[in-house]
N, C-alpha and C positions, 0 to 999 in steps of 0.2 A: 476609511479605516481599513487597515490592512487584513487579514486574515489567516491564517496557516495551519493546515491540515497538520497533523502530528503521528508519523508512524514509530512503535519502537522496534530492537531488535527482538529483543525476546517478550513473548506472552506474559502478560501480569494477573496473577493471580489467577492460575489453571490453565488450561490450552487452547484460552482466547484473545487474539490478538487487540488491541483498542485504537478507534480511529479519536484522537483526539482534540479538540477544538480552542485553543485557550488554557490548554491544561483541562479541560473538562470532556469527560469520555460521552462521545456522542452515540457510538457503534461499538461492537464488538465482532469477532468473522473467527473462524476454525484455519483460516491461514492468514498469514502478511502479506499473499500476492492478491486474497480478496479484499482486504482491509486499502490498499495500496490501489485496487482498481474502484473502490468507493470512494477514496480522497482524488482520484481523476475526475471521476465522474461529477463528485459536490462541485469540485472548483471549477470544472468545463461550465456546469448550469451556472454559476452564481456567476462565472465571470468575472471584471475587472481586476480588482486588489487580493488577488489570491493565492498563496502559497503553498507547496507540499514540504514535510521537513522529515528526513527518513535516518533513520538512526544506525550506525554502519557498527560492525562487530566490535569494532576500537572505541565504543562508547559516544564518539561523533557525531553528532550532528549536522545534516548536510542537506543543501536542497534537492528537491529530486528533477533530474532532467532525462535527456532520451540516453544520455549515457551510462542509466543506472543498470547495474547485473542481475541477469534474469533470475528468477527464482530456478535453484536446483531441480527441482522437478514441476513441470509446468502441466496443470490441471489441463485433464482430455477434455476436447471440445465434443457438446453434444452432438448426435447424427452427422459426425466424422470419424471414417474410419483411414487410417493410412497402414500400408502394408511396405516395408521390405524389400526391394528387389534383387539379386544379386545374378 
């Protein structure tokens, strides 16, 4: 049986994102790029028949592959710093 993780564009119902499973909200996350690194991660562990489905500004629906567009601003990594050089 297949399965398919469900990201939307925009937060429902307040400023949290839902990781969805069947239509049934499994997660919730304060961004779409963590909600989107939880649907990696479920479908890495469960393996076989598993899908991500990431929902694009034009209301679409699309799978997600490595040539999805990074998040606008991408959350700083713990005990890394990068600096500037010029």
């Amino acid at each position: 049986m297949s399965r398919i993780y469900e990201i939307p564009y925009q937060p429902d119902d307040g400023p949290s994102w839902p990781l969805r499973v069947e239509g049934e909200v499994v997660s919730r996350f304060d961004s779409r790029f963590e909600a989107l690194r939880s649907a990696v991660n479920r479908a890495a562990a469960e393996g076989g028949d598993v899908s991500i489905g990431i929902e694009g500004a034009d209301g679409v629906w699309r799978p997600f592959g490595s040539d999805a567009k990074r998040p606008a601003r991408v959350p700083p990594m713990p005990g890394r710093r990068l600096s500037v050089v010029r």
